[in-house]
Residue frames relative to the residue before (quaternion, step in Angstrom):
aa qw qx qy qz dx dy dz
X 1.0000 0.0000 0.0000 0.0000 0.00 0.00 0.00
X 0.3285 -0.8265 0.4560 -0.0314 3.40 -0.95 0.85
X 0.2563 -0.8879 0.3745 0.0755 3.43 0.13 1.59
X 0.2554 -0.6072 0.6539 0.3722 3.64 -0.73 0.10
X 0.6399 -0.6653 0.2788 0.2649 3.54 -1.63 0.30
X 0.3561 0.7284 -0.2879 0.5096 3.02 2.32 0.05
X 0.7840 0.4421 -0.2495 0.3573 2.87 0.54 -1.78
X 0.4546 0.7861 -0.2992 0.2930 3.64 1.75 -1.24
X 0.6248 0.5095 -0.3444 0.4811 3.37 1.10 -1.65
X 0.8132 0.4534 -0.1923 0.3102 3.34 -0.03 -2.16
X 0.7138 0.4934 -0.4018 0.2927 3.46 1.26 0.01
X 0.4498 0.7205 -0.2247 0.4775 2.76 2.08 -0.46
X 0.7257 0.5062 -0.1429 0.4435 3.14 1.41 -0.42
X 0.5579 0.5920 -0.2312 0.5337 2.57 1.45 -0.24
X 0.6580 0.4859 -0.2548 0.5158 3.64 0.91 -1.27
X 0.7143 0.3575 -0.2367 0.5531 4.26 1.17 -0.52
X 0.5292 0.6740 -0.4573 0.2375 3.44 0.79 -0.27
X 0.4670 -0.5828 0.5980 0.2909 3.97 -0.84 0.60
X 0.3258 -0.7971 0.4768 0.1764 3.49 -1.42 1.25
X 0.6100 0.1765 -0.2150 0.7420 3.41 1.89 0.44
X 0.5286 -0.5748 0.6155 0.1069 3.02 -2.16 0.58
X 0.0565 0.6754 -0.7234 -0.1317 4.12 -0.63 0.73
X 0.9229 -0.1011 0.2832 0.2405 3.02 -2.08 -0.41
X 0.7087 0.4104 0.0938 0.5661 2.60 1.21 -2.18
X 0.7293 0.3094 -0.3536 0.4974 3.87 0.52 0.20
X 0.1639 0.8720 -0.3920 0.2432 3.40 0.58 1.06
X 0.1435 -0.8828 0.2969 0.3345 3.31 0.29 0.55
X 0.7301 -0.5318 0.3149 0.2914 3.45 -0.62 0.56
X 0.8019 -0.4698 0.2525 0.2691 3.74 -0.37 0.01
X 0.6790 0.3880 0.1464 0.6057 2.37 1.52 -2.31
X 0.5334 0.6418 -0.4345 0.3390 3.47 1.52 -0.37
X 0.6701 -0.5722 0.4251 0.2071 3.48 -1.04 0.40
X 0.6199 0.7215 -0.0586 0.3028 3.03 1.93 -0.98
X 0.5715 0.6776 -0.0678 0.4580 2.11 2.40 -1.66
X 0.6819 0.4213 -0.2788 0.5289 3.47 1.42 -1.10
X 0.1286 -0.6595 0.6933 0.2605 3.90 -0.65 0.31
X 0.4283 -0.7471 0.4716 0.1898 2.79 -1.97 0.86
X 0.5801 0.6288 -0.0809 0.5114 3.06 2.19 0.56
X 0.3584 -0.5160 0.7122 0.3131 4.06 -0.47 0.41
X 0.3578 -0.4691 0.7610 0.2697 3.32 -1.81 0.95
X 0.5738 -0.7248 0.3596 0.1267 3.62 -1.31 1.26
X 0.5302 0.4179 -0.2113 0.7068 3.53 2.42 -0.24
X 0.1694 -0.5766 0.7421 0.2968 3.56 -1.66 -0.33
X 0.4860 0.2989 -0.6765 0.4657 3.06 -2.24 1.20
X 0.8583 -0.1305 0.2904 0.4024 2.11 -2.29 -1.15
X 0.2665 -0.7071 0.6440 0.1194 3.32 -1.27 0.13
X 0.0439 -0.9007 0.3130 -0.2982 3.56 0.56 1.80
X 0.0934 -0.8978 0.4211 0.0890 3.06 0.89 1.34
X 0.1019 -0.7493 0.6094 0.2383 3.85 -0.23 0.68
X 0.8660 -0.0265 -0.0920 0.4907 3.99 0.48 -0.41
X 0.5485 -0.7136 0.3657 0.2370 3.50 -0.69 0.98
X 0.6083 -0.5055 0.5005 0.3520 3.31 -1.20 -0.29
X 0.2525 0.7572 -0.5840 0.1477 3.95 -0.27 0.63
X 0.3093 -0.7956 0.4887 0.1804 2.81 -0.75 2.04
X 0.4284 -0.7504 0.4089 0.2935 3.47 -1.48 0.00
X 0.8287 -0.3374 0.1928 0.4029 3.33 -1.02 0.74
X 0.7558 0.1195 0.2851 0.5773 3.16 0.34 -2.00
X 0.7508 -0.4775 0.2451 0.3851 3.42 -1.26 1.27
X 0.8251 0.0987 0.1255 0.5420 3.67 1.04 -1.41
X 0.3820 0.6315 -0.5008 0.4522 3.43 1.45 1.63
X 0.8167 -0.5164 0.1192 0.2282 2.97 -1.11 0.52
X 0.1123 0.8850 -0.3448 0.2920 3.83 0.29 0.53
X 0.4707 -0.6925 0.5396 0.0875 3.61 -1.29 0.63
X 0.1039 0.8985 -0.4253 -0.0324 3.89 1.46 0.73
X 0.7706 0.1919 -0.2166 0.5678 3.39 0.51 1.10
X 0.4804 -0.7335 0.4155 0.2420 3.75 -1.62 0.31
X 0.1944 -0.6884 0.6561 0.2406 3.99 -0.45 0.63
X 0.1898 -0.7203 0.6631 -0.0731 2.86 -1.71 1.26
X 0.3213 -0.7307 0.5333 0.2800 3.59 -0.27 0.73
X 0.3763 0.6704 -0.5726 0.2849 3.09 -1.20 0.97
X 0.0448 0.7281 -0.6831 0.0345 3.49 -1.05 0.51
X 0.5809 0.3082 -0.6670 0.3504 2.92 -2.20 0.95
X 0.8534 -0.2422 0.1477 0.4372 3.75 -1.41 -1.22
X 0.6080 -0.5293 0.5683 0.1650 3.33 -1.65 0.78
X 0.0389 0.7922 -0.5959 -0.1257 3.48 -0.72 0.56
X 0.6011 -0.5238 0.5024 0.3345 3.43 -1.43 0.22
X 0.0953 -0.8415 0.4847 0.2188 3.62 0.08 1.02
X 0.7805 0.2126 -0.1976 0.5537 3.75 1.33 -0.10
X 0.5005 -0.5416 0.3859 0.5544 3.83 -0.63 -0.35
X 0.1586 0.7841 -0.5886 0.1163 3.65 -1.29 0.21
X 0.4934 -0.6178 0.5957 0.1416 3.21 -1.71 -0.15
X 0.4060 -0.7168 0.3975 0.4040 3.41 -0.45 1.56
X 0.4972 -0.5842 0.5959 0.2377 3.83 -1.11 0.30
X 0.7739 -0.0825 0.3084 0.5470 3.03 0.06 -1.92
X 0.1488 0.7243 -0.6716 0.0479 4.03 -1.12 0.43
X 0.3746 0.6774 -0.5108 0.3739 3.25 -0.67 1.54
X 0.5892 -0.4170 0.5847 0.3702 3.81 -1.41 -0.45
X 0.3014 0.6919 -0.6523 -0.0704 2.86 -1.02 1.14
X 0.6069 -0.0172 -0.4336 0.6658 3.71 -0.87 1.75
X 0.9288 -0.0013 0.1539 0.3372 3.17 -0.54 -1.92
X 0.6048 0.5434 -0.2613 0.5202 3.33 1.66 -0.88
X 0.3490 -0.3850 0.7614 0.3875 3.74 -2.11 -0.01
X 0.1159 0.6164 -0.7755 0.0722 3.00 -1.81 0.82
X 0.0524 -0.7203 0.6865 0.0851 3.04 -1.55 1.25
X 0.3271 -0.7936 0.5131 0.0014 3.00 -1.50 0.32
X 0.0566 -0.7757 0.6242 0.0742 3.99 -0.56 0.99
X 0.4848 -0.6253 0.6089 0.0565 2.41 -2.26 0.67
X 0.2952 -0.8578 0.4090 0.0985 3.69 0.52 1.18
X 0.1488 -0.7164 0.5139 0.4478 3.54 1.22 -1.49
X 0.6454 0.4070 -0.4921 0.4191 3.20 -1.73 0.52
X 0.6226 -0.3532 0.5019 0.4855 3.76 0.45 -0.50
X 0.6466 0.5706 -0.2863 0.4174 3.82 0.62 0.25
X 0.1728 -0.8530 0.4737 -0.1347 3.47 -0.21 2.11
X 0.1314 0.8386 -0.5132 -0.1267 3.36 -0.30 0.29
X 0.1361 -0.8486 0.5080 0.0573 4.25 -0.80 0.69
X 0.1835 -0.7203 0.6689 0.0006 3.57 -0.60 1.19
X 0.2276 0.6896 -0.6862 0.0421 3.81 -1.00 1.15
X 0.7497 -0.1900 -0.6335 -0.0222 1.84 -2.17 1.50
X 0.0135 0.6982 -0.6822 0.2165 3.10 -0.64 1.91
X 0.0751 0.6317 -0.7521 -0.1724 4.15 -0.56 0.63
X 0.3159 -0.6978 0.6402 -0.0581 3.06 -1.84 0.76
X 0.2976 -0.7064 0.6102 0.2004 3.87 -0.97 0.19
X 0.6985 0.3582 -0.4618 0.4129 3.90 0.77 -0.19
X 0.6402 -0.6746 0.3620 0.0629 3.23 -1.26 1.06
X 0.5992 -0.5112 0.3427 0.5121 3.83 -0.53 -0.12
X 0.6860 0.4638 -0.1623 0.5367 3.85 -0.58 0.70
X 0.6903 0.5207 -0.3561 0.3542 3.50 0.73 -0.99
X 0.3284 -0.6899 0.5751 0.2924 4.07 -0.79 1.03
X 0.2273 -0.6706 0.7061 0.0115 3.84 -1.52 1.10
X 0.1477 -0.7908 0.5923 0.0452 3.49 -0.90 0.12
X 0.7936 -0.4386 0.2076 0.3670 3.65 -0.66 0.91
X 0.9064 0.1163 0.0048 0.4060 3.60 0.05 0.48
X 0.4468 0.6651 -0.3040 0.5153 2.76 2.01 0.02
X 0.4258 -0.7840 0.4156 0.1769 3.63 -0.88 1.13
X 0.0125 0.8469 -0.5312 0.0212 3.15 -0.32 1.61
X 0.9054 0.0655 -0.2132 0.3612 3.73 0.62 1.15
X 0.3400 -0.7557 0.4397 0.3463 3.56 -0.32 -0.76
X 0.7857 -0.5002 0.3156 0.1816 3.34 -1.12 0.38
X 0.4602 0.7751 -0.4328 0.0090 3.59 0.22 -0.55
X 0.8411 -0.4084 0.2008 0.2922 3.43 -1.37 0.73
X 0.5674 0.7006 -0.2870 0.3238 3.70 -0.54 0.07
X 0.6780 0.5975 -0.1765 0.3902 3.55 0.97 -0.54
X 0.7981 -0.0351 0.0216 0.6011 3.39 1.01 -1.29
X 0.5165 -0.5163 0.3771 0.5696 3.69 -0.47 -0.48
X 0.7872 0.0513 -0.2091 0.5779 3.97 0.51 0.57
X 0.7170 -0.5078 0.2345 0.4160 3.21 -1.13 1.27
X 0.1337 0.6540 -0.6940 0.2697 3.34 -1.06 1.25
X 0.1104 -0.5909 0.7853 0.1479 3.72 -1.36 1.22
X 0.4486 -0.3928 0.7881 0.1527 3.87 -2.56 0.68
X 0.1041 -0.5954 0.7962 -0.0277 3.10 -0.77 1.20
X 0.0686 -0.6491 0.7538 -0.0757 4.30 -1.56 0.89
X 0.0887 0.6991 -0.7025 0.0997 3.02 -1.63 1.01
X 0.1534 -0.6782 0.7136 -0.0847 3.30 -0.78 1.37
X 0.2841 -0.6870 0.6639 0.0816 3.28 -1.75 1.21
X 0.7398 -0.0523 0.1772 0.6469 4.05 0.24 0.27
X 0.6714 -0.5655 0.1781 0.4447 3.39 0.91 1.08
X 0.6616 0.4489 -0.4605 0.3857 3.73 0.66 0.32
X 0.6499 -0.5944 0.4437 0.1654 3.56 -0.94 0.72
X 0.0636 -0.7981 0.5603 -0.2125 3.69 -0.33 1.44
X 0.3019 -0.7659 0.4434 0.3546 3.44 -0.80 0.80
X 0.4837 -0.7679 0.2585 0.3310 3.14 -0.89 0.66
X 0.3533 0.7258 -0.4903 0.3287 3.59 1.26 -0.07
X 0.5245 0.7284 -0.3038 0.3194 3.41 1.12 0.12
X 0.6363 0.4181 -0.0879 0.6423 2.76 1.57 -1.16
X 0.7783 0.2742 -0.2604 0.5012 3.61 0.70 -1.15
X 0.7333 -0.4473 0.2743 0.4324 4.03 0.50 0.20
X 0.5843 0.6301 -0.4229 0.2877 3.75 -0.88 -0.43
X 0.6956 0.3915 -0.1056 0.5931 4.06 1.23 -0.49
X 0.3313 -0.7827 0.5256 -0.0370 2.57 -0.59 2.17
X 0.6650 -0.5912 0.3678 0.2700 3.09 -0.67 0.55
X 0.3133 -0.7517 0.4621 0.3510 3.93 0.04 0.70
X 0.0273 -0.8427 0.5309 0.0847 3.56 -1.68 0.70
X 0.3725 -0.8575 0.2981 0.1927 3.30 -0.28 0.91
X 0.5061 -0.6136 0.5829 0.1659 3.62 -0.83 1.42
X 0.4228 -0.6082 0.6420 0.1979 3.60 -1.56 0.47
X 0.1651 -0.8662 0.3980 0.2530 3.52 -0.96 0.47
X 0.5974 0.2700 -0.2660 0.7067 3.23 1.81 0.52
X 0.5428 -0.5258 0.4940 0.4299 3.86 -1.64 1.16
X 0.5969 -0.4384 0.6217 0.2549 3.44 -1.90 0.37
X 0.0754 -0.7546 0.6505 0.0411 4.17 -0.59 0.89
X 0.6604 -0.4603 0.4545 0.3815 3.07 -1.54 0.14
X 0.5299 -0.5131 0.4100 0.5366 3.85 -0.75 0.02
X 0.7100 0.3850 -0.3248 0.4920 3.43 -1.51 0.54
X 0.7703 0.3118 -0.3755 0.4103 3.82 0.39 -0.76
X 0.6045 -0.3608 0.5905 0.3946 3.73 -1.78 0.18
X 0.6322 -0.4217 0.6238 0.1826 2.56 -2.00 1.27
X 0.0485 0.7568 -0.6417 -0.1146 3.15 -1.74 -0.30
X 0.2538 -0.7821 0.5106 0.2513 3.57 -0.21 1.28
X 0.6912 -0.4774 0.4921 0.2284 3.38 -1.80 0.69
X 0.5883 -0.6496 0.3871 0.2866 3.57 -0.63 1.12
């Protein structure tokens, strides 16, 4: 499979990213994390009712994307290109085309713009409609080159991952010593 260099970063992120947030994994100011590279796809609050939990295996169980509670319109949370707009089993589901390898799906949203049609950031590309959670709530999915990423990646909330030593730093010449 064959990455674009966009997609490379965000996928990389993806494989280090933390599946919760403490106190203490905050990102920093300066963190990169801090800036999303995305509009949250609702206005208000921005109420995650079920997270993003990736799955084991390509086609094991899992949660490939984040429900947000919210009802009325859908915004575009980046520019793009509708992908897909249609039924799929039971739900409307539309679907953009970011570029680079970089999909994003919002269900249950029915919509009037068509396959092909260009959207820009913030620009209302559907509505809401029952069916998803037990109170109005739209699944926001993102797939990089067809695998599934959470999307707080794009829209903020993931701090960047940092790596701990696993033995103290010695003067030259002395043994290492590993950490109790």
């Amino acid at each position: 499979m064959r990455h674009s260099p966009a997609s490379a970063v965000f996928l990389a992120l993806a494989l280090v990213a933390p599946l919760s947030l403490s106190p203490l994994s905050q990102p920093l100011a300066s963190d990169a994390a801090a800036t999303p590279l995305w509009a949250w796809p609702v206005r208000g609050a921005h109420v995650i009712v079920r997270p993003f939990i990736a799955p084991v295996t390509r086609f094991g169980a899992g949660h490939r994307g984040i429900d947000i509670a919210a009802a009325g319109d859908v915004l575009a949370p980046a520019d793009g290109v509708v992908h897909f707009a249609g039924v799929v089993v039971d739900r409307p589901v539309i679907s953009l085309d970011h570029g680079g390898g970089i999909l994003s799906s919002f269900e249950p949203v029915t919509t009037t713009l068509a396959v092909g049609d260009a959207v820009t950031r913030g620009e209302v590309i559907g509505r809401i409609r029952p069916g998803h959670c037990s109170r109005s709530c739209i699944h926001l999915g993102v797939r990089i080159d067809g695998g599934y990423v959470s999307p707080l990646l794009f829209l903020g909330g993931i701090p960047h991952s940092v790596l701990l030593p696993t033995r103290r730093i010695t003067p030259a010449g002395a043994p290492a010593r590993r950490f109790p």
